[in-house]
Every structure is written in C-alpha cells, then in structure tokens.
MIZA-370073 format. One record per residue (C-alpha): residue in three letters; residue number from 1; x, y, z. Coordinates in Angstrom, 3 decimals. Example, Ala and Ser with C-alpha at 12.3 -4.5 7.8 and 13.67 -1.06 7.14 Angstrom:
% residues 2
<site><rest>ALA</rest><nr>1</nr><xx>12.300</xx><yy>-4.500</yy><zz>7.800</zz></site>
<site><rest>SER</rest><nr>2</nr><xx>13.670</xx><yy>-1.060</yy><zz>7.140</zz></site>
//
This chain:
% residues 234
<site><rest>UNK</rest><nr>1</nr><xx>57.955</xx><yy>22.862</yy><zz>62.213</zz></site>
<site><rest>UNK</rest><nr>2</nr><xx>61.065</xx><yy>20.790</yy><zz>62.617</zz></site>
<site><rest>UNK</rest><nr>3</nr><xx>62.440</xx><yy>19.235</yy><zz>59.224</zz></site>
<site><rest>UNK</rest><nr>4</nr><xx>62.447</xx><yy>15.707</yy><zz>59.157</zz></site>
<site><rest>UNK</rest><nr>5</nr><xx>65.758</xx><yy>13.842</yy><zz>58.914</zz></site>
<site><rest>UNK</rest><nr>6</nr><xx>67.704</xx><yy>12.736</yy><zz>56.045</zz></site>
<site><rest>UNK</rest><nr>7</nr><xx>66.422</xx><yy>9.619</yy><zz>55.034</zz></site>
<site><rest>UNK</rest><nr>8</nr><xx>70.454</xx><yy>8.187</yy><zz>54.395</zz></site>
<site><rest>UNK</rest><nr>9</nr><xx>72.941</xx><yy>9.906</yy><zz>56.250</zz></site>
<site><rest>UNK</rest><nr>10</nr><xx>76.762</xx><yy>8.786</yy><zz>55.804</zz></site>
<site><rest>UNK</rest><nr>11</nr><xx>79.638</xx><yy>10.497</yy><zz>57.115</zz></site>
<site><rest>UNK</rest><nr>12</nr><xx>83.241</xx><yy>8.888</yy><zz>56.829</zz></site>
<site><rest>UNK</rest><nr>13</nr><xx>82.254</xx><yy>5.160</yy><zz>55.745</zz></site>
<site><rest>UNK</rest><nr>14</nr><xx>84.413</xx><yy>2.817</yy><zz>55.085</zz></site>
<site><rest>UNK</rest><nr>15</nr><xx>84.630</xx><yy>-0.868</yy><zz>54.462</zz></site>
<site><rest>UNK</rest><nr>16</nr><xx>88.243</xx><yy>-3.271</yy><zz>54.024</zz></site>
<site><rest>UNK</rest><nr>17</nr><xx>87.457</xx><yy>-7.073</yy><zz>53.321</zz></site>
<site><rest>UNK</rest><nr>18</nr><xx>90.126</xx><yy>-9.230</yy><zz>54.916</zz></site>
<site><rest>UNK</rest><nr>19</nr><xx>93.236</xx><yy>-7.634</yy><zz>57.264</zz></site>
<site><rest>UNK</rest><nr>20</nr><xx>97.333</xx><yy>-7.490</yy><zz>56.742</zz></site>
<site><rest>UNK</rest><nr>21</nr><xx>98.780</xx><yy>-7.924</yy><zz>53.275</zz></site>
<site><rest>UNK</rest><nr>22</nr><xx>95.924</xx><yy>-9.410</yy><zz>51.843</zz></site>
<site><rest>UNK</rest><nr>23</nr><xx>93.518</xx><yy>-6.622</yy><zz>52.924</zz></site>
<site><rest>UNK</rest><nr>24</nr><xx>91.248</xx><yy>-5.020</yy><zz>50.339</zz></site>
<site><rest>UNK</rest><nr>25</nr><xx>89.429</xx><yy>-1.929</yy><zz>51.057</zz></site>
<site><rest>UNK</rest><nr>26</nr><xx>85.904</xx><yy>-1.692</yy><zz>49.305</zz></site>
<site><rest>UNK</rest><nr>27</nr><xx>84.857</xx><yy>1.874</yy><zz>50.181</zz></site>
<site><rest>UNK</rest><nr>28</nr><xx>86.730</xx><yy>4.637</yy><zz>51.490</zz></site>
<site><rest>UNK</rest><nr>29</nr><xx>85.408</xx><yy>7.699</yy><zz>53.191</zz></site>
<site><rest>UNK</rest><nr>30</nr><xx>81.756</xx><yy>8.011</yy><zz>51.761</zz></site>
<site><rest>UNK</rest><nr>31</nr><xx>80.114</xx><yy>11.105</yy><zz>52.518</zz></site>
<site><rest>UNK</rest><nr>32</nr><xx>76.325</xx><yy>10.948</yy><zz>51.392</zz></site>
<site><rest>UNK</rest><nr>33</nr><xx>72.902</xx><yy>12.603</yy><zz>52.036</zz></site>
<site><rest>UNK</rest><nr>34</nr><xx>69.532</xx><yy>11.496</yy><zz>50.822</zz></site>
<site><rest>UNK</rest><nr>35</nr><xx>66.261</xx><yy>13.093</yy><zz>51.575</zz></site>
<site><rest>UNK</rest><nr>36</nr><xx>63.244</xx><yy>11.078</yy><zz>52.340</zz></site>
<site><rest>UNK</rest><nr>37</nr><xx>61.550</xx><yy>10.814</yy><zz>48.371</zz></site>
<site><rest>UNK</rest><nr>38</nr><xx>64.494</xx><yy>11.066</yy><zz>46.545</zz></site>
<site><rest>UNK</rest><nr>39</nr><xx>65.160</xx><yy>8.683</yy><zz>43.409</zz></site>
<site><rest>UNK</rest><nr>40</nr><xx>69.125</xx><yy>7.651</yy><zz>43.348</zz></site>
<site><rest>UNK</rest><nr>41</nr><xx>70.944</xx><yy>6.035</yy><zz>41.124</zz></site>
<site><rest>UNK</rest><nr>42</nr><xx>74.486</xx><yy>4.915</yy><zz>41.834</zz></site>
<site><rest>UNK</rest><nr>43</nr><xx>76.564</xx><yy>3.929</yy><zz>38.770</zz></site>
<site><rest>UNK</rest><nr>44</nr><xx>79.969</xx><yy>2.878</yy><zz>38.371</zz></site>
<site><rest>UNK</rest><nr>45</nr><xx>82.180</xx><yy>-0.168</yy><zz>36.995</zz></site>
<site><rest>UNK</rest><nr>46</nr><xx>81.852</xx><yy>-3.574</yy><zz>38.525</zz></site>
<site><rest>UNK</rest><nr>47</nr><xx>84.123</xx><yy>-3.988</yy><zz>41.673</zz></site>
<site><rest>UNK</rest><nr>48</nr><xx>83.943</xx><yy>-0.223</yy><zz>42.224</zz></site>
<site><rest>UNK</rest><nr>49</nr><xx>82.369</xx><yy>-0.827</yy><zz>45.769</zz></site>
<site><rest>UNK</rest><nr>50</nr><xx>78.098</xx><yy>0.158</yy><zz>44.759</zz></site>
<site><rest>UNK</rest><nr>51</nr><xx>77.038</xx><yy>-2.984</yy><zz>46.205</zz></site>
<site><rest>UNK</rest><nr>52</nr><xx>79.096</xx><yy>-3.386</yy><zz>49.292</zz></site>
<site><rest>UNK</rest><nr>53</nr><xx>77.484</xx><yy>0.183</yy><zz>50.053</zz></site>
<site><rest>UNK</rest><nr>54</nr><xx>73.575</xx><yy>-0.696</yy><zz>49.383</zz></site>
<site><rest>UNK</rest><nr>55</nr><xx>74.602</xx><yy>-3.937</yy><zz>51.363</zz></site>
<site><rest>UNK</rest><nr>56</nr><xx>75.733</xx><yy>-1.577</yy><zz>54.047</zz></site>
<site><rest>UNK</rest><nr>57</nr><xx>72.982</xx><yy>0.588</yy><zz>53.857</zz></site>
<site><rest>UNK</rest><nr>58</nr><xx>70.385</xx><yy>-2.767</yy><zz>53.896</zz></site>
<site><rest>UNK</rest><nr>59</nr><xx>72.254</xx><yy>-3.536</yy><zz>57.217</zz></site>
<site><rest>UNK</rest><nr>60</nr><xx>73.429</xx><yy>-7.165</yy><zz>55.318</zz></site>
<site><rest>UNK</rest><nr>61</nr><xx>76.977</xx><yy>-5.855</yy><zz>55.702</zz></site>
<site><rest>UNK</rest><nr>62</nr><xx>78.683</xx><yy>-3.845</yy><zz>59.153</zz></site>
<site><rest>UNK</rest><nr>63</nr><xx>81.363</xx><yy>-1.248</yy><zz>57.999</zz></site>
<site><rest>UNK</rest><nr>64</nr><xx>84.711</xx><yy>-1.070</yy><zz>59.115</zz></site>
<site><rest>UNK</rest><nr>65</nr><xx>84.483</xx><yy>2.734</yy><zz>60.069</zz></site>
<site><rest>UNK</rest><nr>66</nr><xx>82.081</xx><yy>5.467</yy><zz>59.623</zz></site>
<site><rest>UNK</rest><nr>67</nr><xx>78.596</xx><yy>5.999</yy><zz>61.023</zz></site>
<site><rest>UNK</rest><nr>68</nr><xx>75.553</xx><yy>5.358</yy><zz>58.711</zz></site>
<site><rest>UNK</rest><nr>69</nr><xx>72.291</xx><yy>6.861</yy><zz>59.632</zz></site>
<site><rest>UNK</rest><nr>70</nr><xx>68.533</xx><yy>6.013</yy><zz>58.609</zz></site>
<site><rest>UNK</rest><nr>71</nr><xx>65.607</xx><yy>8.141</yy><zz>58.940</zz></site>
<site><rest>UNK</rest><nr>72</nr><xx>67.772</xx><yy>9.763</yy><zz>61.938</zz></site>
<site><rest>UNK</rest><nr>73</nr><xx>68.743</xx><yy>6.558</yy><zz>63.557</zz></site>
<site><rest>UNK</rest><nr>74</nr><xx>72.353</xx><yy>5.132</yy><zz>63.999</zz></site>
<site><rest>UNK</rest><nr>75</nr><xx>73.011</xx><yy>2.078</yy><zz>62.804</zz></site>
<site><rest>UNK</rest><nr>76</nr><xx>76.385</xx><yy>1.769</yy><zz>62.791</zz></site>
<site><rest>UNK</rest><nr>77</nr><xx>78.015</xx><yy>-0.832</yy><zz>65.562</zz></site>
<site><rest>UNK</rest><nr>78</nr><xx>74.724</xx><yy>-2.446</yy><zz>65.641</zz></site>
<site><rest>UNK</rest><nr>79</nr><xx>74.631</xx><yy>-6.202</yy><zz>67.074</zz></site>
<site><rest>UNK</rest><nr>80</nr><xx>74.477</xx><yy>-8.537</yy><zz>63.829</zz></site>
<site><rest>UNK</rest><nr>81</nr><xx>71.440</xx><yy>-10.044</yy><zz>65.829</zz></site>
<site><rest>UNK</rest><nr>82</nr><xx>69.539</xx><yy>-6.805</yy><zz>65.238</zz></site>
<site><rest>UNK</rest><nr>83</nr><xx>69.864</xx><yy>-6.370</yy><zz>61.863</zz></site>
<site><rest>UNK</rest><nr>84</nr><xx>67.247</xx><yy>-8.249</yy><zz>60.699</zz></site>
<site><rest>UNK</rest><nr>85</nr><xx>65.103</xx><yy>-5.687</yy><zz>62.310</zz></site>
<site><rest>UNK</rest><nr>86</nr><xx>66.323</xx><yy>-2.830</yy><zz>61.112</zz></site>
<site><rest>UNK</rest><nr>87</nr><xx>66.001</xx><yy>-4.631</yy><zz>57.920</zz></site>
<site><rest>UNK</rest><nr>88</nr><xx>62.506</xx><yy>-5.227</yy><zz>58.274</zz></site>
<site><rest>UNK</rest><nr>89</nr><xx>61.370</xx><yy>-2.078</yy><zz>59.970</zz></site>
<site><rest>UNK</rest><nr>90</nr><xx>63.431</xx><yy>0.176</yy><zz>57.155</zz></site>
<site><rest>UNK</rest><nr>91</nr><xx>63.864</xx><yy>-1.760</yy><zz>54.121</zz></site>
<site><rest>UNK</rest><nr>92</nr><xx>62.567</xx><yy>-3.278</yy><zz>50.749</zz></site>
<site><rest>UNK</rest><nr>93</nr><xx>65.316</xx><yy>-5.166</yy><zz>48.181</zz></site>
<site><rest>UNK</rest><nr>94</nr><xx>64.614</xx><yy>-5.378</yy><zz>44.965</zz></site>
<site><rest>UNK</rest><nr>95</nr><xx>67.529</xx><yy>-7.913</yy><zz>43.146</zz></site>
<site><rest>UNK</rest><nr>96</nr><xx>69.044</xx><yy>-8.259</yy><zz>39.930</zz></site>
<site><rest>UNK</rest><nr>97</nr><xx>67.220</xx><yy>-11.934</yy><zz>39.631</zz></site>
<site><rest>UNK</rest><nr>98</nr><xx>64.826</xx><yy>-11.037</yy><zz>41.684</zz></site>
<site><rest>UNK</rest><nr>99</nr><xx>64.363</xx><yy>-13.862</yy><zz>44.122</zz></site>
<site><rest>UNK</rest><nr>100</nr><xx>61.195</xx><yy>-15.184</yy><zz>44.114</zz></site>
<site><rest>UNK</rest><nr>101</nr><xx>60.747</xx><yy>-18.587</yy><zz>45.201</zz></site>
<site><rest>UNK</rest><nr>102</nr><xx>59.957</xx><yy>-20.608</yy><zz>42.770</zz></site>
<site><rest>UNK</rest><nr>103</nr><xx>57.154</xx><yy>-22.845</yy><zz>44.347</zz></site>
<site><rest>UNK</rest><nr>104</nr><xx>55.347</xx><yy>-19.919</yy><zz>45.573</zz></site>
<site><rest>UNK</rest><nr>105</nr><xx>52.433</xx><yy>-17.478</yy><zz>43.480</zz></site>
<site><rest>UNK</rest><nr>106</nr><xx>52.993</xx><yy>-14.270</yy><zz>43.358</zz></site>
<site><rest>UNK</rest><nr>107</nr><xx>50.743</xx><yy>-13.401</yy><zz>46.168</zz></site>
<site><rest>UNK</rest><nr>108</nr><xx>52.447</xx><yy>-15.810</yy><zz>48.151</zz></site>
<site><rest>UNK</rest><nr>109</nr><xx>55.586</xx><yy>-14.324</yy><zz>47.409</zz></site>
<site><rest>UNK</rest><nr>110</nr><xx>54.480</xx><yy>-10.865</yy><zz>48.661</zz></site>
<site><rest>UNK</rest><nr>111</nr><xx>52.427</xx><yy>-12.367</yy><zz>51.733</zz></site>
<site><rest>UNK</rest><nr>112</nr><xx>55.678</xx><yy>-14.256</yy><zz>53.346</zz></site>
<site><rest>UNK</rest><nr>113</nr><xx>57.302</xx><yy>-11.400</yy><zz>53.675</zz></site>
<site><rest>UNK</rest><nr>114</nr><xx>54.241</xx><yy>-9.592</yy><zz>55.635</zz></site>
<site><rest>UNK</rest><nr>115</nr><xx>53.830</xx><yy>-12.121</yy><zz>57.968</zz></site>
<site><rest>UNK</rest><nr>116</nr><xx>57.731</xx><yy>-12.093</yy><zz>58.502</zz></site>
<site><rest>UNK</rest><nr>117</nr><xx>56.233</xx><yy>-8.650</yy><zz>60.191</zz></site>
<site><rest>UNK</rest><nr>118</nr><xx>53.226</xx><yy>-10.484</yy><zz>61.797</zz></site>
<site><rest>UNK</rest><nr>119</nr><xx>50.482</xx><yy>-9.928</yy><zz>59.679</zz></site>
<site><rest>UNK</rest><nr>120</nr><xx>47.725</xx><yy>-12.256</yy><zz>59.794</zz></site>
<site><rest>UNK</rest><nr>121</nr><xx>46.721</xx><yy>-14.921</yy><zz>56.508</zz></site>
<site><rest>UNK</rest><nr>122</nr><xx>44.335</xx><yy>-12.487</yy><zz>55.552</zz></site>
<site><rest>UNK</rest><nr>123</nr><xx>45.523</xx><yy>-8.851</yy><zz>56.283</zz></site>
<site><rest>UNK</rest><nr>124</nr><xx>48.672</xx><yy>-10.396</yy><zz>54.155</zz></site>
<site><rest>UNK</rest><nr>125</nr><xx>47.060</xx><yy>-11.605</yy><zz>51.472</zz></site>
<site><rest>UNK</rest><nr>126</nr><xx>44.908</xx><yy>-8.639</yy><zz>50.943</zz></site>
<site><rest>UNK</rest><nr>127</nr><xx>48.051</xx><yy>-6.358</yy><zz>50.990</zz></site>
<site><rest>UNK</rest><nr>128</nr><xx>49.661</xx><yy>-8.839</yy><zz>48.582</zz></site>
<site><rest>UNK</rest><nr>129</nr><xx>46.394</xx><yy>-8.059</yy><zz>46.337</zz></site>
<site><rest>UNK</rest><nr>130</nr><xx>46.826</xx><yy>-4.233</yy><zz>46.535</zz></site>
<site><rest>UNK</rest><nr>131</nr><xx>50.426</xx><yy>-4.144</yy><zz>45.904</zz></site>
<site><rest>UNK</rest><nr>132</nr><xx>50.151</xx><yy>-6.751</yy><zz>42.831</zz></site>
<site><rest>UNK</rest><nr>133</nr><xx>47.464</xx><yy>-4.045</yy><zz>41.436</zz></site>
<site><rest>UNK</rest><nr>134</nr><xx>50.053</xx><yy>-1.309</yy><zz>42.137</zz></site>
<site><rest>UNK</rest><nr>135</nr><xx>52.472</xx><yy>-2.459</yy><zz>39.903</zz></site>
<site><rest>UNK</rest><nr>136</nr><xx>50.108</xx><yy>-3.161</yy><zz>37.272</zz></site>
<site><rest>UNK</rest><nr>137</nr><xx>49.538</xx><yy>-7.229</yy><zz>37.899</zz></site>
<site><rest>UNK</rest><nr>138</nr><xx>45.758</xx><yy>-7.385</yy><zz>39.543</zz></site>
<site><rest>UNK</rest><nr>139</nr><xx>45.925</xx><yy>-10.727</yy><zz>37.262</zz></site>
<site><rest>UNK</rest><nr>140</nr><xx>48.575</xx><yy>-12.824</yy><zz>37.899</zz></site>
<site><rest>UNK</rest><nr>141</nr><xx>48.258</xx><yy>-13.315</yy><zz>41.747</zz></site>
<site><rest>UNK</rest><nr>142</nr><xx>48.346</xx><yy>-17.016</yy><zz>41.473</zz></site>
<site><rest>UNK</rest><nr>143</nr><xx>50.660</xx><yy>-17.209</yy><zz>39.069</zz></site>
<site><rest>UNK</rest><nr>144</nr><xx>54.177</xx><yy>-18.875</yy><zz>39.684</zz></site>
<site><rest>UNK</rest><nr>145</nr><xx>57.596</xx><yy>-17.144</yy><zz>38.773</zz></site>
<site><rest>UNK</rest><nr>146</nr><xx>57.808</xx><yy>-19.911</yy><zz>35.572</zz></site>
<site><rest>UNK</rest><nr>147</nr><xx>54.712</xx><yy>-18.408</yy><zz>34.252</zz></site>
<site><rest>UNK</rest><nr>148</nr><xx>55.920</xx><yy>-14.513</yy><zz>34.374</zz></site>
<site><rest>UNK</rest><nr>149</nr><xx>58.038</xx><yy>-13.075</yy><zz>31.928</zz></site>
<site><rest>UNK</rest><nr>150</nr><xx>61.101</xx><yy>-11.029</yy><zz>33.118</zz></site>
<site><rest>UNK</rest><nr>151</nr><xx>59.100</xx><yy>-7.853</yy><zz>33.166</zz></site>
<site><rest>UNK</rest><nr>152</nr><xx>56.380</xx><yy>-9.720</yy><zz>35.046</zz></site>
<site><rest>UNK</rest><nr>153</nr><xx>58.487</xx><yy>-11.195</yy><zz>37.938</zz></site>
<site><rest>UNK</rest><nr>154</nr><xx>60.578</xx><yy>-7.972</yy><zz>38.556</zz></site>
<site><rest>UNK</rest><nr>155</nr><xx>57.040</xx><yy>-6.409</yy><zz>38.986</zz></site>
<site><rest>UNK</rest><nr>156</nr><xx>56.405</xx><yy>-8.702</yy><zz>41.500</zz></site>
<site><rest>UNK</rest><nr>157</nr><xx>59.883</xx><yy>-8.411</yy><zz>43.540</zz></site>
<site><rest>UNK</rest><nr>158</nr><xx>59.187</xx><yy>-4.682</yy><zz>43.797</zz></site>
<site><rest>UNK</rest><nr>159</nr><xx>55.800</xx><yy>-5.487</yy><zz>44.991</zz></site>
<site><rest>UNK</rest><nr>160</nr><xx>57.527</xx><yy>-7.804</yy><zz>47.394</zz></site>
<site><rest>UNK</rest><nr>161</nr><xx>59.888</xx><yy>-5.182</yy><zz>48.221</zz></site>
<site><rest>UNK</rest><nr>162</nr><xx>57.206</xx><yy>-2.701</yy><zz>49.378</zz></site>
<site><rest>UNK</rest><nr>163</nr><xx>56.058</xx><yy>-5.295</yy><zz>51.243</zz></site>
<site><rest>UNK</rest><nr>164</nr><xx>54.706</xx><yy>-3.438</yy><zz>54.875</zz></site>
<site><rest>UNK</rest><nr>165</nr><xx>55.611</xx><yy>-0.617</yy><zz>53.977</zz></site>
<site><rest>UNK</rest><nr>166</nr><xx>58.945</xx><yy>0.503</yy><zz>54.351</zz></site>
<site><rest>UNK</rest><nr>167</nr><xx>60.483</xx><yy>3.644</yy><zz>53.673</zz></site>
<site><rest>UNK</rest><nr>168</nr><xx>63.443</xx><yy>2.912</yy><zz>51.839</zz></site>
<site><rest>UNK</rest><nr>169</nr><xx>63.706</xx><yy>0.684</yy><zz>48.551</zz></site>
<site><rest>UNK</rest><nr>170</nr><xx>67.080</xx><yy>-0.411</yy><zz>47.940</zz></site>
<site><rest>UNK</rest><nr>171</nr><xx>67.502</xx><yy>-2.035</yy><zz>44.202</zz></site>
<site><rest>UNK</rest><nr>172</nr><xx>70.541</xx><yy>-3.998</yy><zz>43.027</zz></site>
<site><rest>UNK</rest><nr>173</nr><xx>70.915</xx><yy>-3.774</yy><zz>39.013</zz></site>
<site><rest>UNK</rest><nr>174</nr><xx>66.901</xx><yy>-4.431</yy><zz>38.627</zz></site>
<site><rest>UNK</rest><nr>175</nr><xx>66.808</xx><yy>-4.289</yy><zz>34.799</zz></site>
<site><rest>UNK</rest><nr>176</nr><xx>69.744</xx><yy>-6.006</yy><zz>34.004</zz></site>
<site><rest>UNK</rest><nr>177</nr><xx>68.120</xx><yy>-9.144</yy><zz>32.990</zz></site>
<site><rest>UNK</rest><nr>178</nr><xx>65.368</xx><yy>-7.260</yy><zz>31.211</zz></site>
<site><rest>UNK</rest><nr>179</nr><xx>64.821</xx><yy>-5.509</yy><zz>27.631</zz></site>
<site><rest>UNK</rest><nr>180</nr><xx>65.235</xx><yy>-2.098</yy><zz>26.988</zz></site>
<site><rest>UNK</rest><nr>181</nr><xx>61.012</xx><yy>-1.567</yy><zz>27.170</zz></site>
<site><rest>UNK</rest><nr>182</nr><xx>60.423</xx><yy>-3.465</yy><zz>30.513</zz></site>
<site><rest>UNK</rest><nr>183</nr><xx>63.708</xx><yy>-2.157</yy><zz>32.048</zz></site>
<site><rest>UNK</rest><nr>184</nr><xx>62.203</xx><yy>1.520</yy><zz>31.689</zz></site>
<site><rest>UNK</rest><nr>185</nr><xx>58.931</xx><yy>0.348</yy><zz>32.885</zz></site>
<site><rest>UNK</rest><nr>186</nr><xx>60.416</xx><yy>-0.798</yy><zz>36.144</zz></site>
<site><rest>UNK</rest><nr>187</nr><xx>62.527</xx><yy>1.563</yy><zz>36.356</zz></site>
<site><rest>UNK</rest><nr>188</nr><xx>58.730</xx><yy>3.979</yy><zz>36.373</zz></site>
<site><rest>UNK</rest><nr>189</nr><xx>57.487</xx><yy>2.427</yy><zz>38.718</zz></site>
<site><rest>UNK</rest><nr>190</nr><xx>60.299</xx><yy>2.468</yy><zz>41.194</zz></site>
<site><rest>UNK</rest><nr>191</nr><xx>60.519</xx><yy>6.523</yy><zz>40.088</zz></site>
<site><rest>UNK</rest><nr>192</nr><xx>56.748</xx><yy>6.755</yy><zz>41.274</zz></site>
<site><rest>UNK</rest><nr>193</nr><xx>57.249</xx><yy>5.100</yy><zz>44.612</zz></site>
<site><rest>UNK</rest><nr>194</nr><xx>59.222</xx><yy>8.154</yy><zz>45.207</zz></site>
<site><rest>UNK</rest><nr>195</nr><xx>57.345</xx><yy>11.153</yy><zz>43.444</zz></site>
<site><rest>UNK</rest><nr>196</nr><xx>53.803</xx><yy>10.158</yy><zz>44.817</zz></site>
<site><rest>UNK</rest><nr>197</nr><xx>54.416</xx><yy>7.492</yy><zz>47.968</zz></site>
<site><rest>UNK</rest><nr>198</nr><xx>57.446</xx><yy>9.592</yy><zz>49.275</zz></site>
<site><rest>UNK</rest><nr>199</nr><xx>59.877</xx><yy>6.590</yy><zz>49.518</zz></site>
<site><rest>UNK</rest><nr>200</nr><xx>63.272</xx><yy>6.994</yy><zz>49.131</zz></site>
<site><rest>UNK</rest><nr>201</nr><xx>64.705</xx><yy>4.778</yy><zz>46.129</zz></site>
<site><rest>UNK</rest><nr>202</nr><xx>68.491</xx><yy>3.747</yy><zz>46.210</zz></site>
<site><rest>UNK</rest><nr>203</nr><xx>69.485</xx><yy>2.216</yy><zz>42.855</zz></site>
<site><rest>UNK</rest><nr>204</nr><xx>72.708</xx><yy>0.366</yy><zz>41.409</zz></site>
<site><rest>UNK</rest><nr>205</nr><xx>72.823</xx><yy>0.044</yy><zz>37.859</zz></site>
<site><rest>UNK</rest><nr>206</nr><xx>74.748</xx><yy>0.105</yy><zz>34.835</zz></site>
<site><rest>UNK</rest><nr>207</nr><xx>72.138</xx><yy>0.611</yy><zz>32.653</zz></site>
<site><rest>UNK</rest><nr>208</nr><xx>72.432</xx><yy>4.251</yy><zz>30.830</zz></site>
<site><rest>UNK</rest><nr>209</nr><xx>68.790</xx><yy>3.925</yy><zz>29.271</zz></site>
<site><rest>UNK</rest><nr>210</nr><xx>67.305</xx><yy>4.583</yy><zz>31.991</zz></site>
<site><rest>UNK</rest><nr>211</nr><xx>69.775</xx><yy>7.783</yy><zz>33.907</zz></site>
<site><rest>UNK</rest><nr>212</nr><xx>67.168</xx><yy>10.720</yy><zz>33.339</zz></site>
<site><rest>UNK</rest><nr>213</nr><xx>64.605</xx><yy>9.072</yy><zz>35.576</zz></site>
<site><rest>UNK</rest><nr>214</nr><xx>67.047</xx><yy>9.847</yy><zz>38.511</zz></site>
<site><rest>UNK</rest><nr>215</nr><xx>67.298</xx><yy>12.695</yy><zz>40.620</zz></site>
<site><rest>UNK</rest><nr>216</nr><xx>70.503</xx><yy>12.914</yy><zz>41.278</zz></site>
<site><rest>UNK</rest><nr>217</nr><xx>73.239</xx><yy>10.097</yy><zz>39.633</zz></site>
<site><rest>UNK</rest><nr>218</nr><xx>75.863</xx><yy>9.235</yy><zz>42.046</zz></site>
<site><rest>UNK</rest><nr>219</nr><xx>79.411</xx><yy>7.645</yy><zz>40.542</zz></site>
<site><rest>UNK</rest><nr>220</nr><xx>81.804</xx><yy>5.166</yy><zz>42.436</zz></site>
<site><rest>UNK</rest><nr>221</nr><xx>85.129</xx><yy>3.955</yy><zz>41.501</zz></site>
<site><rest>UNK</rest><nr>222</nr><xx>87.834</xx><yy>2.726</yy><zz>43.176</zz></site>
<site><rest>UNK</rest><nr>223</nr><xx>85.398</xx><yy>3.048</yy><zz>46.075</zz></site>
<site><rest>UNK</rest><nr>224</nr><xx>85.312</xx><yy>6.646</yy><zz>46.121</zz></site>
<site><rest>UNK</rest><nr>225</nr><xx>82.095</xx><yy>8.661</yy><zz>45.443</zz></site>
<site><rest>UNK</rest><nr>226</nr><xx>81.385</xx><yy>11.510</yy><zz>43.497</zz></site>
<site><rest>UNK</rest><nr>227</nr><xx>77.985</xx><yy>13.345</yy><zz>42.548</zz></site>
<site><rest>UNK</rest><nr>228</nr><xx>77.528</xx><yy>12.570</yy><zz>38.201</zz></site>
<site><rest>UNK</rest><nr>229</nr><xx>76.918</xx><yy>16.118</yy><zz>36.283</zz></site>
<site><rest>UNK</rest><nr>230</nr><xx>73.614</xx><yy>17.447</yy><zz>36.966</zz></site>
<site><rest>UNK</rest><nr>231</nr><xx>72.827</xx><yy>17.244</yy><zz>33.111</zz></site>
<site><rest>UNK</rest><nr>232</nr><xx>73.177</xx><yy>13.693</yy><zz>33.755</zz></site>
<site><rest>UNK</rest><nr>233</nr><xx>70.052</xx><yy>13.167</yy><zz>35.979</zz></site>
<site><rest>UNK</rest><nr>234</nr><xx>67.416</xx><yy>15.236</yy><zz>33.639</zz></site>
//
C-alpha cells in the first residue's frame, strides 16, 4: 500500500517584503512536514513571520523562494489567477475576528461559501445545517453575528471553514478575542476535526492555555523555525 503524502510539505521557503535597502525578509529557509490529521500549533512573538507562513500555505501570499507542497501537489510558482482554487479545493480559514458578514445568519454564512464551490440552494443549506450541529449550534442557524456571543460566532467561522470539505484548516489566533472557557472549547473542536475527521489543523496562536491540545508546537522568531520541546505539546 503506498503511504499517502504529507499533507504540508516545505523545503527551503522563504519570503522578503520589498527589494534593495529597504528589503525585509519575513521567513527564511523553512523546512516543515505535516501529516494528513495532525493538530499544529505555531507560536512565536508578533512580527516573527507565523502569519506570512499560514498566508503562504492558504496560497493568499507567493514566496520568494522555496517550494511548498499540499497533499503532494506543488504550489509554488503558481499563477495568482489560480489561487483561488487551490484555495477552495484545499482550504478552510478560520480568523482571529472571524469574518462573518454581518447581514448574513449563520447558515447563510456557511452556505455562501458552498455555493462559491457550486452547490445548489438546497444541498448548501442542508450542509450549512449539519456543520452548525457539528460544532454544537443546531439552534442558532438564523441567527445573525450581533446575536452570537464570541464563543458562538467563532463556532460558526469554523463551521464556515469546513465548509465542502476541505482537508486542511488553517486558523489565525482563533481565541484571541475569546475567554479562557470558550477559547479551550474551540480550540476542542478544531483538535477533533483532526483526531476523528482526519483533517490536518494549522494553528497560530499566542495563547499558552490551550498548548497541550497540540501535537506537535512549532516556534518562529526572527522568521526561523524550530520544533517547541515535546513536553510542550502533552
């Protein structure tokens, strides 16, 4: 049986903002390997370079060097008009403010981003159903963001974010608006997308309360990456 491939393969990436004197470089040679069902966290100070690599790795941003890999496909030196493919074929964000728009209920939310793919009204809007029940919400479908607490609406961008069905969940600081209780119980259910649905979860944070739901706690700085002691992840 052949293995699958990694789910994140990066060999050599690097990214510089700007050129000549002026020239800032954001990452600089990132090696990294993620399995398909792995739960990452990558922690660091701000300006260390975590973002510019999940934007990299959500195909928002192109690097400079380097080849990035997902599920076994290149998509480094890709065309910037097919990146909103790859972003749609591959990926699910989850933001710090999560996003939502404002006019929209929360199944509506979830349904624009399926028919984005080309699911019909109602396929959509009975996925948006199934995924608001997933993340413990089978009440508030047609409720708007200003009637959600924080908890609530972060719940919501996740189920937005798994949206079709991708295979990788990439999450930029998604408790640090929220309370220490709701910030762990995101934090869950982004850990179970990857213990029992096999997704692979990529997530920035700064937030030490919730490091020993991670597998494996990866630190940046100066845009350099290291692996975090193991005794870190437990």
């Amino acid at each position: 049986m052949i293995a699958p491939p990694p789910a994140v393969e990066v060999e050599n990436l690097g990214k510089v903002y700007g050129s000549g004197a002026t020239a800032f470089t954001a990452l600089r040679d990132i090696n990294l390997r993620v399995e398909p069902g792995e739960f990452i966290m990558l922690e660091g100070p701000s300006g260390s370079g975590k973002t510019t690599l999940l934007s990299i790795l959500g195909c928002v941003l192109t690097p400079t060097r380097g080849e990035v890999k997902l599920f076994g496909e290149s998509i480094s030196g890709r065309p910037e008009s097919q990146l909103p493919e790859l972003r749609l074929g591959y990926i699910g964000f989850v933001f710090q403010g999560h996003n939502l728009v404002a006019s929209l209920t929360a199944r509506q939310n979830i349904m624009l981003v399926l028919q984005l793919r080309g699911w019909s009204v109602r396929a959509a809007s009975q996925e948006a159903e199934m995924l608001l029940e997933q993340v413990g919400l089978p009440g508030k479908t047609e409720s708007k963001p200003r009637d959600l607490s924080g908890g609530q609406r972060q719940r919501v961008a996740i189920a937005r974010a798994l949206a079709g069905g991708p295979p990788l969940i990439l999450a930029d600081e998604p408790t640090a608006a929220l309370d220490a209780e709701n910030g762990l119980k995101v934090t869950e259910i982004l850990r179970q997308l990857a213990r029992q649905h096999g997704r692979t979860v990529l997530v920035v944070t700064h937030d030490n309360r919730i490091f020993h739901l991670a597998d494996r706690i990866l630190h940046i700085e100066d845009g350099l990456m290291r692996e975090a002691p193991q005794h870190a992840a437990q």
